[in-house]
Kinemage of the C-alpha trace (Angstrom):
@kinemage 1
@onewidth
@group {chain A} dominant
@subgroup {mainchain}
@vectorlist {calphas} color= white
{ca unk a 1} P 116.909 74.392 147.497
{ca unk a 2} L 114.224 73.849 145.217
{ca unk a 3} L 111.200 73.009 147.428
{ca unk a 4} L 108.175 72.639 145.027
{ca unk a 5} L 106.633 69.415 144.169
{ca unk a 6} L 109.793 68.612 141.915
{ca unk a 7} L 111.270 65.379 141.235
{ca unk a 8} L 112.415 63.039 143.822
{ca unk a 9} L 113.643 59.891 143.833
{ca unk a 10} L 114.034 56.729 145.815
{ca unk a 11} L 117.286 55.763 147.139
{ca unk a 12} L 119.052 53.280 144.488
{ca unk a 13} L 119.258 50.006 144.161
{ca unk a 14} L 122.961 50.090 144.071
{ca unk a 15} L 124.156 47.992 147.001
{ca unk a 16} L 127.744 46.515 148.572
{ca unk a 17} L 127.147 43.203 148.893
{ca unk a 18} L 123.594 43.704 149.888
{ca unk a 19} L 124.067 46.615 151.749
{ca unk a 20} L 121.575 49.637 150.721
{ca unk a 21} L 123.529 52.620 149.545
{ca unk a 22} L 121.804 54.776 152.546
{ca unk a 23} L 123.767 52.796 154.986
{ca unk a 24} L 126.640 52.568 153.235
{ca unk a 25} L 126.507 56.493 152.992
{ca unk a 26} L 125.716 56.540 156.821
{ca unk a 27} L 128.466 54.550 158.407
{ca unk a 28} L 131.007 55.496 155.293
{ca unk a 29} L 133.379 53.884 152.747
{ca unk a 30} L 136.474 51.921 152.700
{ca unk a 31} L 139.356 54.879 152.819
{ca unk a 32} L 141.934 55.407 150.246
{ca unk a 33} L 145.577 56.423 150.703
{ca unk a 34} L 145.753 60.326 151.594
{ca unk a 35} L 148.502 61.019 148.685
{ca unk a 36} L 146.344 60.804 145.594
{ca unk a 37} L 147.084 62.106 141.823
{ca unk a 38} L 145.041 65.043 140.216
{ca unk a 39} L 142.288 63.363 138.530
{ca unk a 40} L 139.798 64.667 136.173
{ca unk a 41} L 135.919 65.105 136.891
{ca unk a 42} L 134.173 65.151 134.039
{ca unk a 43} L 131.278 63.621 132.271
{ca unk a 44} L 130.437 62.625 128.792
{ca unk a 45} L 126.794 63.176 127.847
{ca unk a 46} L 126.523 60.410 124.615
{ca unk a 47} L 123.072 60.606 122.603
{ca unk a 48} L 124.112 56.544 122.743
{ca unk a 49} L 124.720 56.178 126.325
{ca unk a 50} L 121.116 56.318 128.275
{ca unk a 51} L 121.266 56.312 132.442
{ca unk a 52} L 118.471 56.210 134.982
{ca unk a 53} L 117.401 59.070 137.344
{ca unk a 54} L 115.697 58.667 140.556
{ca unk a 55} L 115.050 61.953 142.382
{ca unk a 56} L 113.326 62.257 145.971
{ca unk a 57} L 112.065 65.616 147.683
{ca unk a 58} L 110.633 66.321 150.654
{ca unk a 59} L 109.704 69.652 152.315
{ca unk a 60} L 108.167 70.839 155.815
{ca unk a 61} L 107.969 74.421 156.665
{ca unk a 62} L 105.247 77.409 156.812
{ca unk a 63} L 104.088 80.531 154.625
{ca unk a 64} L 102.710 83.517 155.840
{ca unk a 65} L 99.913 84.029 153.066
{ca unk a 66} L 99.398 87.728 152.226
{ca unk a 67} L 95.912 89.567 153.512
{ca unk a 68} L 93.283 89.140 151.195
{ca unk a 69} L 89.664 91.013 150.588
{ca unk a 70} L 87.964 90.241 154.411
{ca unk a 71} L 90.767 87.522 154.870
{ca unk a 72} L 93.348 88.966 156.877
{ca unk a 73} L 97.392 87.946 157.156
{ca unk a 74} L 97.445 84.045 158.090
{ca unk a 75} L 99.978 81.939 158.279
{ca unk a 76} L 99.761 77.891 156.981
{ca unk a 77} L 101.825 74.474 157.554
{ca unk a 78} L 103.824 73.345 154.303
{ca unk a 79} L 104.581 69.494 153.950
{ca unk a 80} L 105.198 67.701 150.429
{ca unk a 81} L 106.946 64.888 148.929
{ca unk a 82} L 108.001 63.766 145.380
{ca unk a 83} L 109.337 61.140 144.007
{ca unk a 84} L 110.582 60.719 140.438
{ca unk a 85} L 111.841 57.712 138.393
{ca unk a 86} L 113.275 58.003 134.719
{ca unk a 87} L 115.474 57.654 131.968
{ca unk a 88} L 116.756 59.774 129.651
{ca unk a 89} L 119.492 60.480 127.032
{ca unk a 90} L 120.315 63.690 125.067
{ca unk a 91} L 119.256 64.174 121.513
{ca unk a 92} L 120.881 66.238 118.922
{ca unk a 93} L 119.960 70.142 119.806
{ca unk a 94} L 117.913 71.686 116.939
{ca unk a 95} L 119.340 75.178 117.564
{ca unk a 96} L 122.882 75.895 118.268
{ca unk a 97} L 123.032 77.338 122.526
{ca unk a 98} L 120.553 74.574 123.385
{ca unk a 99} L 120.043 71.088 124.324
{ca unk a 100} L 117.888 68.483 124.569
{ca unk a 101} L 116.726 65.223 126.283
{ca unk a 102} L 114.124 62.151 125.674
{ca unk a 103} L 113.175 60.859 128.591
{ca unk a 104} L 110.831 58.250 129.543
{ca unk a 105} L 108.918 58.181 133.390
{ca unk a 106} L 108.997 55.091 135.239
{ca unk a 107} L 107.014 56.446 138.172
{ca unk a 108} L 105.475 60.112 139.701
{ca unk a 109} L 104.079 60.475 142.692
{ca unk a 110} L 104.011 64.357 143.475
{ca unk a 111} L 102.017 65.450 146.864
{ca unk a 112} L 101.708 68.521 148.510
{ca unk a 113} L 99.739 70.079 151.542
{ca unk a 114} L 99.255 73.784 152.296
{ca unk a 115} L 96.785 73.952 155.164
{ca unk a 116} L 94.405 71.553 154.980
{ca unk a 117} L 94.432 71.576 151.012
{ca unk a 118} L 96.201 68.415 149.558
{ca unk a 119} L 97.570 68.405 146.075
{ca unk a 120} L 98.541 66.116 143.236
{ca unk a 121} L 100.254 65.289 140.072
{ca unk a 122} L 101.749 63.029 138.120
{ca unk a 123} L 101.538 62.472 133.896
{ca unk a 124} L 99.484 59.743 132.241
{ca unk a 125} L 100.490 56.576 131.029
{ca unk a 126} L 99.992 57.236 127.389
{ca unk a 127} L 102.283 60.755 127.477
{ca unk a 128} L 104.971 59.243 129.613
{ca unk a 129} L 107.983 59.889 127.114
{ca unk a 130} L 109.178 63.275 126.728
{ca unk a 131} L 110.860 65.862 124.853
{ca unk a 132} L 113.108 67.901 127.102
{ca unk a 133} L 114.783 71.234 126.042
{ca unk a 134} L 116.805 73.944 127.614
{ca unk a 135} L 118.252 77.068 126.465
{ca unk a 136} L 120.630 79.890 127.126
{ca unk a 137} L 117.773 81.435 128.965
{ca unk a 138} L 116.673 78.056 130.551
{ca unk a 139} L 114.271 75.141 130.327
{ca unk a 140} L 111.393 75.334 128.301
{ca unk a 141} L 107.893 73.480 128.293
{ca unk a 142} L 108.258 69.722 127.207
{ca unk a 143} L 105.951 68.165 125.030
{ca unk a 144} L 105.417 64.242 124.194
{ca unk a 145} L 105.954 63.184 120.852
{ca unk a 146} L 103.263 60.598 121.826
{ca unk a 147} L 100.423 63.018 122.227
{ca unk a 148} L 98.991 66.364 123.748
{ca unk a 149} L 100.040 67.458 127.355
{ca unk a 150} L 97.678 68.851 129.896
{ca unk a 151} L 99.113 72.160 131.273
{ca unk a 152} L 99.341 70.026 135.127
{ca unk a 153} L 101.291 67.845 133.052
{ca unk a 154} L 103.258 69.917 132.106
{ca unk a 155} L 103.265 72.078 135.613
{ca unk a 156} L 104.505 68.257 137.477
{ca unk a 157} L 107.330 68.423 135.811
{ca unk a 158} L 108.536 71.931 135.074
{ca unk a 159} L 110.582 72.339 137.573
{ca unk a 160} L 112.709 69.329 137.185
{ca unk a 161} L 116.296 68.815 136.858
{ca unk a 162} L 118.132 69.162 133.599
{ca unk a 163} L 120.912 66.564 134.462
{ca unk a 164} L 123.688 67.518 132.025
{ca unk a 165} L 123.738 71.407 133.126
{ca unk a 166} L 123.551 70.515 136.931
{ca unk a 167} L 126.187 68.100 136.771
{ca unk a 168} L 128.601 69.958 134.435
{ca unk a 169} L 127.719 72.572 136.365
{ca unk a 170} L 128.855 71.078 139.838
{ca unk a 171} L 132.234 69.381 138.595
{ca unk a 172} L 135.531 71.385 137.957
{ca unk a 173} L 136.825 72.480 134.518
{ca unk a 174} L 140.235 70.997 135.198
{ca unk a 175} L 141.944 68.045 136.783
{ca unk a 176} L 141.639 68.089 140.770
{ca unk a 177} L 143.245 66.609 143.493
{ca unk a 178} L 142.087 66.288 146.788
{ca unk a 179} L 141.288 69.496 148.654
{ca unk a 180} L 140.907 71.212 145.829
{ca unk a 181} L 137.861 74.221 145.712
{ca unk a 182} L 136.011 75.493 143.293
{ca unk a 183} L 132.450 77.410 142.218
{ca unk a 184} L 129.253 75.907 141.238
{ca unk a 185} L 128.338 77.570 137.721
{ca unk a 186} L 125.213 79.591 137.665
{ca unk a 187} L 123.274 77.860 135.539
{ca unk a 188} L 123.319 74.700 138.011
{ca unk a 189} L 122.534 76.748 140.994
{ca unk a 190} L 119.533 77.740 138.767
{ca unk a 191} L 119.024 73.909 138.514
{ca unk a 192} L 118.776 73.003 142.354
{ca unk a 193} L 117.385 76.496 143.521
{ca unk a 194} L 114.767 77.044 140.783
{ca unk a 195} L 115.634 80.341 140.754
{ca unk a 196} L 114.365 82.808 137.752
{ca unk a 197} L 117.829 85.581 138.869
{ca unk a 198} L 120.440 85.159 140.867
{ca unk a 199} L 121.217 88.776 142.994
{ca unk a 200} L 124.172 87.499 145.311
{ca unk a 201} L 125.968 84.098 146.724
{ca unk a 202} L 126.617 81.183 145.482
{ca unk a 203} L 127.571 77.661 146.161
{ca unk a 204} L 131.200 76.184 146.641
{ca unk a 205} L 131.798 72.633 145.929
{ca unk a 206} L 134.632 70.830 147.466
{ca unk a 207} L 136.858 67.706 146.693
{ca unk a 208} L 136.856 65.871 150.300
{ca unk a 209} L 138.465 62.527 149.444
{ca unk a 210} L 138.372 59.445 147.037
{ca unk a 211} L 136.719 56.688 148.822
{ca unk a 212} L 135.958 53.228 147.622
{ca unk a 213} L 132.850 51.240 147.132
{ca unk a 214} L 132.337 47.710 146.132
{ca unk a 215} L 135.335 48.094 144.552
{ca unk a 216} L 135.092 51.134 142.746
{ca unk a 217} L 136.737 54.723 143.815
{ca unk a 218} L 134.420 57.477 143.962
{ca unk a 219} L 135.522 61.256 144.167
{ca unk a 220} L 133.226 62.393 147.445
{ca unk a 221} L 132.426 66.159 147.050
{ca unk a 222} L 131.026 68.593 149.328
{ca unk a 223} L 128.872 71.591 148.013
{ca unk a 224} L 127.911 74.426 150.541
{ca unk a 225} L 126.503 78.270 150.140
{ca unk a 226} L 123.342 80.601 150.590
{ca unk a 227} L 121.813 81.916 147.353
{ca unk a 228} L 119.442 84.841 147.023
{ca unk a 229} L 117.406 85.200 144.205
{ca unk a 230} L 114.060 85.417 142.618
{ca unk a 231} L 111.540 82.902 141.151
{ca unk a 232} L 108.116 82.825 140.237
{ca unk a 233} L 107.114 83.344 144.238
{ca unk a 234} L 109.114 86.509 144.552
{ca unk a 235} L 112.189 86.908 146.513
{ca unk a 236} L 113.824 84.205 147.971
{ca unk a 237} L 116.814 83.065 150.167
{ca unk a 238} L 117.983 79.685 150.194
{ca unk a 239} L 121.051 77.788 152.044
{ca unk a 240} L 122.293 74.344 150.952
{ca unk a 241} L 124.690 71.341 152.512
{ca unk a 242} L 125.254 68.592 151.230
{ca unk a 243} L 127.224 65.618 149.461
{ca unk a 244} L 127.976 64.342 146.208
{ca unk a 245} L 130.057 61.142 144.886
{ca unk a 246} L 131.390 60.326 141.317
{ca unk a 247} L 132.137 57.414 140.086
{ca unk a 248} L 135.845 57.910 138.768
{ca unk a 249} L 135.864 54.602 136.741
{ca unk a 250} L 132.692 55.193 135.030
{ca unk a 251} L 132.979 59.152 134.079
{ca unk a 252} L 129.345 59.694 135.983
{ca unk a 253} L 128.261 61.687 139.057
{ca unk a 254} L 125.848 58.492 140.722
{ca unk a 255} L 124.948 60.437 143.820
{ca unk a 256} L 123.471 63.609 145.049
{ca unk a 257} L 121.973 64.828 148.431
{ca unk a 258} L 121.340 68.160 150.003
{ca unk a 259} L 119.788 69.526 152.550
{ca unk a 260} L 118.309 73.104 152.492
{ca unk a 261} L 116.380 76.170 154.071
{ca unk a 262} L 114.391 77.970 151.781
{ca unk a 263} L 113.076 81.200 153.020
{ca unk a 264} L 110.388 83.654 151.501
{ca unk a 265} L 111.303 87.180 151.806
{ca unk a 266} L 109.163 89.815 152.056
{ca unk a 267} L 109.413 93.295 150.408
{ca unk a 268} L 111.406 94.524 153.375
{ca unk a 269} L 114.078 91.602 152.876
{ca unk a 270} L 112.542 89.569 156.102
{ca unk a 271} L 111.320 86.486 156.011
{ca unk a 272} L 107.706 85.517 155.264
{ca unk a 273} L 107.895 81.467 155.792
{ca unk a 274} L 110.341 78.615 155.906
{ca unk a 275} L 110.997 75.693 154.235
{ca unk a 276} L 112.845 72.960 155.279
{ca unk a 277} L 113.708 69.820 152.791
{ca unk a 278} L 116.071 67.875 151.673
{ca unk a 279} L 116.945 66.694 147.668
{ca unk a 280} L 118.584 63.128 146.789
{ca unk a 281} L 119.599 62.283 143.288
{ca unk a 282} L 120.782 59.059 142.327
{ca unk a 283} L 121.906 58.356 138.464
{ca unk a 284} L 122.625 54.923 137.074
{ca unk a 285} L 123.475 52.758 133.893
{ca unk a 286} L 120.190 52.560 131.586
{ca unk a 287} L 120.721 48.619 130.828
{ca unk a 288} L 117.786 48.888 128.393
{ca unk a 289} L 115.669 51.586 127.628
{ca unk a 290} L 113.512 50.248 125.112
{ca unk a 291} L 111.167 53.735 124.718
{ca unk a 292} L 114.456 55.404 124.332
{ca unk a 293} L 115.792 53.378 121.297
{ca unk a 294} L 116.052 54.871 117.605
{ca unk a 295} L 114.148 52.154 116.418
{ca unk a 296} L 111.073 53.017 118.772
{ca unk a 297} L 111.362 56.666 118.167
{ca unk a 298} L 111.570 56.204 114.545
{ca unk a 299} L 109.073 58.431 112.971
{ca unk a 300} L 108.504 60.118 116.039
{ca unk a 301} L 108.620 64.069 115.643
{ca unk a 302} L 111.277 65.168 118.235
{ca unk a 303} L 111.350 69.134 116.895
{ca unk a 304} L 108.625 71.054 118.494
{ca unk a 305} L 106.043 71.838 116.302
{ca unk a 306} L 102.644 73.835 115.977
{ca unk a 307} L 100.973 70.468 116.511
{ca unk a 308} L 103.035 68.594 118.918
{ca unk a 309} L 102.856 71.207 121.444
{ca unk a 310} L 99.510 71.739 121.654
{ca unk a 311} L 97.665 71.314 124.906
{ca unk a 312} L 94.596 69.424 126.023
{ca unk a 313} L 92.101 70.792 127.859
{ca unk a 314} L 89.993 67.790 129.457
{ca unk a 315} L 87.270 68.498 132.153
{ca unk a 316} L 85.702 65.525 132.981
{ca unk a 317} L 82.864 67.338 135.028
{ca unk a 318} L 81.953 70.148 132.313
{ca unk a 319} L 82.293 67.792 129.935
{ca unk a 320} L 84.336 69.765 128.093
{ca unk a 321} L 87.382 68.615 125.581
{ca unk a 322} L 89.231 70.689 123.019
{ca unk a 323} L 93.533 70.525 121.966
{ca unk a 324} L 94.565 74.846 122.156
{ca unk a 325} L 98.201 76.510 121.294
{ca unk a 326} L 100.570 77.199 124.230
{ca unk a 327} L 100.348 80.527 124.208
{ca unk a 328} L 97.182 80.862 125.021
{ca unk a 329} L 95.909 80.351 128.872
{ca unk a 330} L 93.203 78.908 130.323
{ca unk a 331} L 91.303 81.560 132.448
{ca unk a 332} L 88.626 81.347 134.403
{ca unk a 333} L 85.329 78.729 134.712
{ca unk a 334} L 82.213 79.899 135.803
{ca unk a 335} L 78.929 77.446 135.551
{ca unk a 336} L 79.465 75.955 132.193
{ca unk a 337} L 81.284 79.057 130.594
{ca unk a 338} L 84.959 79.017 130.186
{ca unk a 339} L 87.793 81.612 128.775
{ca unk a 340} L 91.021 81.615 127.194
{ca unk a 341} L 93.131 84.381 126.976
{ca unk a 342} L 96.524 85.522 125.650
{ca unk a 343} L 99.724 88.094 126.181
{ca unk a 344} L 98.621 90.039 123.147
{ca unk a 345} L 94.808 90.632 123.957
{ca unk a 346} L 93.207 87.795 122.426
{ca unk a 347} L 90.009 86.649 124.303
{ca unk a 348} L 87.736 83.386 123.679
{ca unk a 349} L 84.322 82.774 125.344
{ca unk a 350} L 82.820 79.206 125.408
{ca unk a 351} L 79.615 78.364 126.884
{ca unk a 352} L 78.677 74.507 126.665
{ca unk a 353} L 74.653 74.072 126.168
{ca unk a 354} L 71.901 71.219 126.067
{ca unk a 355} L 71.374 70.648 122.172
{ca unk a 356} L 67.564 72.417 123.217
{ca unk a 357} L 69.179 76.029 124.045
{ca unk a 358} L 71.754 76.012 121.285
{ca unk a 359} L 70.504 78.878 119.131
{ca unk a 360} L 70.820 78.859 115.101
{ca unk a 361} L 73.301 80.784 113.965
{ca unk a 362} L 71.087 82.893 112.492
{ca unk a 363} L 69.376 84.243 115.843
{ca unk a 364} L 73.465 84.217 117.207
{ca unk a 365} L 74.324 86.598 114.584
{ca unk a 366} L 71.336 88.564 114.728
{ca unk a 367} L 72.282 88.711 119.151
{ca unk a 368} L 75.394 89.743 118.203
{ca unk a 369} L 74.228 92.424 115.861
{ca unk a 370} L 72.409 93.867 118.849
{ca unk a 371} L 75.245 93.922 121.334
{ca unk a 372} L 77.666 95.507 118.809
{ca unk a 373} L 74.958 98.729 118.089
{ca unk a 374} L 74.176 99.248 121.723
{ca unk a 375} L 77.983 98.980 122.175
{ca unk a 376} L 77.833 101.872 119.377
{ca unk a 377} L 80.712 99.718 117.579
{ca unk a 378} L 81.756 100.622 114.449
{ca unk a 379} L 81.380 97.885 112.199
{ca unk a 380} L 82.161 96.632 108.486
{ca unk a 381} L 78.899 94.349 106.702
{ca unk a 382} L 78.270 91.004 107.903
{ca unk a 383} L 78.777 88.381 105.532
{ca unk a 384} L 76.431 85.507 106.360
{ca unk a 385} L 77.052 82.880 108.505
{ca unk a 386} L 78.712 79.425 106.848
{ca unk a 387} L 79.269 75.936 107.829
{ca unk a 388} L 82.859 75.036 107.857
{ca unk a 389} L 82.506 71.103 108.890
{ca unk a 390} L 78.779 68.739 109.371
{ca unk a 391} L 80.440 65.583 110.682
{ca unk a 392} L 81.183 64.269 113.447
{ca unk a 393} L 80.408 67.759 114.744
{ca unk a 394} L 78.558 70.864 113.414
{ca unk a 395} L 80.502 73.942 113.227
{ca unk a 396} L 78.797 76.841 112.138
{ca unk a 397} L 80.494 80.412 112.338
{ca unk a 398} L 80.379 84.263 110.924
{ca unk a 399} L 82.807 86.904 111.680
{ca unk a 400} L 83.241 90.745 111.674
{ca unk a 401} L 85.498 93.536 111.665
{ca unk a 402} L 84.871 95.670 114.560
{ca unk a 403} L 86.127 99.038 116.143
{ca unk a 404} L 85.151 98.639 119.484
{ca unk a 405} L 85.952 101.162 122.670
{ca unk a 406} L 89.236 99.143 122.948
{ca unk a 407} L 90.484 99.687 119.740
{ca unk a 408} L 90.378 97.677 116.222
{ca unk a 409} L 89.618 93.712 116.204
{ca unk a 410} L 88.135 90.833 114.392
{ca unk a 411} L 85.186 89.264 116.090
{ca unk a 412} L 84.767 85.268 115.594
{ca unk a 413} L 81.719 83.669 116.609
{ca unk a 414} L 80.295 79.883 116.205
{ca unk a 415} L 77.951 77.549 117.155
{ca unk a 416} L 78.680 74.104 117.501
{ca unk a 417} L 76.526 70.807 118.106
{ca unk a 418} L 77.128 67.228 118.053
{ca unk a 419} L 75.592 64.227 119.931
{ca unk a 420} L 75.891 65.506 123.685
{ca unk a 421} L 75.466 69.254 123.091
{ca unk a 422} L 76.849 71.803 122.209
{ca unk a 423} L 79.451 74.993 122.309
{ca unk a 424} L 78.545 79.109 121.892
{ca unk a 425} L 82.025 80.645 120.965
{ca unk a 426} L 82.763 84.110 121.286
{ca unk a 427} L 86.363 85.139 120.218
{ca unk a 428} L 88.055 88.651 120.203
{ca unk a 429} L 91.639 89.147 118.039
{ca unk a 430} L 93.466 91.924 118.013
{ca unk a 431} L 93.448 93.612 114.562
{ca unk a 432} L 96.776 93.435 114.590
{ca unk a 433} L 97.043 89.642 115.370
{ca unk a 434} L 93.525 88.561 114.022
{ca unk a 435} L 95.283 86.419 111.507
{ca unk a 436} L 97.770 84.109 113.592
{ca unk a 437} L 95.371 84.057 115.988
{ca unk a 438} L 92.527 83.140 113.978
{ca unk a 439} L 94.421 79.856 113.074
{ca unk a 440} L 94.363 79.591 117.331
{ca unk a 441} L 90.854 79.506 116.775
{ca unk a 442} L 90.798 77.289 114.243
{ca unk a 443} L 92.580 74.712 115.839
{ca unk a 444} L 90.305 75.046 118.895
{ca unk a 445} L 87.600 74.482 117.063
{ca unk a 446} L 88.463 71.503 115.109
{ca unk a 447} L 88.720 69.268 117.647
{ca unk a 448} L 86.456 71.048 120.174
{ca unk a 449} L 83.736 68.189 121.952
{ca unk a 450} L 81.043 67.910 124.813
{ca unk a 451} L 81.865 64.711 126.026
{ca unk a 452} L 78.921 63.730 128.282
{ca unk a 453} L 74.929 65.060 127.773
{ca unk a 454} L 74.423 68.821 129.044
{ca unk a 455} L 71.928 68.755 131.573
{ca unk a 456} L 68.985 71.044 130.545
């Protein structure tokens, strides 16, 4: 089972005459006659019908953590916990093959401990609402149609469940009756399991009984099976039990709980740690969703879009702010210089300085100049350096076709000041990409700030 710091939500509110669905679920439901009709389970995802999820994980275990330079082989406790909150509906898909949710998070609280390192996440108030979207292939990134995400944003909740393809995926493609068998469909094993391939396995869900509550008869399923696959931590093993109800009257799977053993396998097949957790889902009625409405979304862009799907970069402590393009990554800090890279080659350099040591861009370009002949580059003439915006903040760049050791690119290079400080960027494009990525840059720079005074 999926073992991350994924959703997880609280037990629901749902009672039987003020009994809490966890004991009801303990000490078991009212039984029905054993003769019972085939009935269908299925559910109807309506853009106009919104429902609350509340998702709970926890995890114990350990991970043998590979050797390292002068660390050798050690091996580390596991415990997390996450809990989740939210409502959602699906939207129209843009593309056909894909779908799409807006959801809106009541509550995060994701926490995680490896060793003695503690970890967490959650999403700020302001980005709260998001776009959801899945294809053939799987989910991709969300973005908020309220404003940038930061990639841990993002990260928090990448790995959570797309409700409509785990629950189609779970229920049975024709009418049932009790006793009845069938397979879970790949794509919602790769919902609970997380899984990137699936090698062998599988999960088999069951039709136990109709039992009733407050009420209400609810189809009470069983799901069992081992998995082995592959995710983003390598191979992996993973066996599930657990128990599901739907709500026959309302068309809705409400309920959701499994517990699993996840294993990491080694090269060799054998396991390298072990993860023990359990996963509860519990769906609901949306009385209101106000954030969901067309009325409140109205005007909201709900495609993705060059500009809605940017992310922020935000360090408090460099004082360091700027919105960049997805596909770029944010590499490595060291002192106050930072780099982004991407897939194709692409390389930026930024080094925040005290207004004081921010050179013109005159004596930049002439550095530069120097670095490129003892680099014996071969380069075309340098234009002179221009000014491309004065307020709020200075930007002042110059570039240069290069053909450097590595092969052909266009060199980017600007200096830029404003009331804290200021930034030295260094960027390297591909020739061959120079001009998409070159609008990367620009974007970078446009709304690239120091945010606090650099200390001299």
């Amino acid at each position: 089972m999926r073992v991350e710091t994924a959703p997880v939500r609280m037990f629901p509110e749902a009672t039987m005459r003020n009994r809490p669905l966890a004991l009801i679920i303990l000490f078991g439901f009212a039984p029905v006659a054993a003769a019972q009709d085939a009935v269908r389970l299925a559910e109807k995802f309506d853009p106009a019908t919104p429902y609350r999820v509340d998702l709970k994980v926890t995890m114990t275990g350990r991970l043998t953590l590979p050797a390292g330079k002068d660390q050798p082989t050690a091996e580390v406790a596991v415990e997390g916990s996450s809990t989740l909150a939210y409502d959602e509906r699906p939207l129209a898909p843009d593309e056909p093959k894909t779908d799409k949710l807006i959801r809106a998070y009541r509550g995060i609280d994701i926490k995680r401990t490896l060793g003695d390192k503690e970890q967490k996440a959650s999403i700020r108030e302001g980005v709260r609402r998001l776009v959801v979207l899945r294809s053939e292939k799987g989910k991709k990134a969300p973005f908020s149609p309220d404003g940038p995400l930061l990639w841990s944003e993002i990260d928090a909740v990448k790995h959570d469940i797309f409700t409509p393809v785990l629950v189609m995926g779970l229920l049975p493609k024709d009418e049932v009756k009790p006793g009845a068998k069938w397979t879970a469909s790949p794509a919602a094993i790769a919902e609970l399991t997380d899984l990137d391939t699936i090698d062998e396995g599988g999960l088999a869900v069951e039709f136990a009984t109709v039992v009733t509550l407050n009420e209400r008869k609810l189809a009470k399923l069983t799901i069992t099976g081992t998995v082995r696959g592959t995710n983003e931590d390598g191979p992996t093993r993973q066996k599930l039990d657990g128990t599901a109800y739907f709500d026959l009257a309302a068309g809705r799977l409400t309920y959701l709980k499994l517990n699993g053993v996840h294993e990491m396998l080694g090269r060799d097949g054998k396991s390298i740690g072990r993860i023990d957790g359990t996963f509860t889902m519990t769906r609901t009625a949306s009385k209101e969703v106000d954030d969901l409405s067309e009325a409140k979304l109205t005007g909201k862009e709900l495609k993705p879009t060059a500009e809605n799907s940017l992310l922020l970069y935000d360090n408090a402590e460099l004082g360091l702010k700027f919105l960049y393009p997805r596909r770029w990554r944010v590499g490595v800090l060291q002192g106050r210089q930072l780099t982004l890279e991407e897939p194709k080659g692409g390389g930026i350099l930024l080094t925040v300085e005290s207004t004081d040591r921010l050179p013109t861009v005159e004596k930049y370009q002439d550095e530069v100049k120097g670095f490129l002949a003892k680099q014996q580059a071969k380069i075309a003439p340098m234009a002179a350096p221009a000014r491309t915006a004065d307020k709020p903040i200075r930007i002042d760049r110059f570039g240069i076709d290069a053909e450097l050791k590595t092969g052909k690119a266009r060199l980017e290079y600007a200096v830029t000041s404003g009331p804290h400080g200021g930034v030295m960027v260094a960027a390297r494009l591909p020739a061959e990409e120079a001009a998409d990525l070159k609008g990367d840059l620009d974007r970078i720079l446009k709304q690239l700030e120091v945010t606090k005074p650099v200390e001299k």
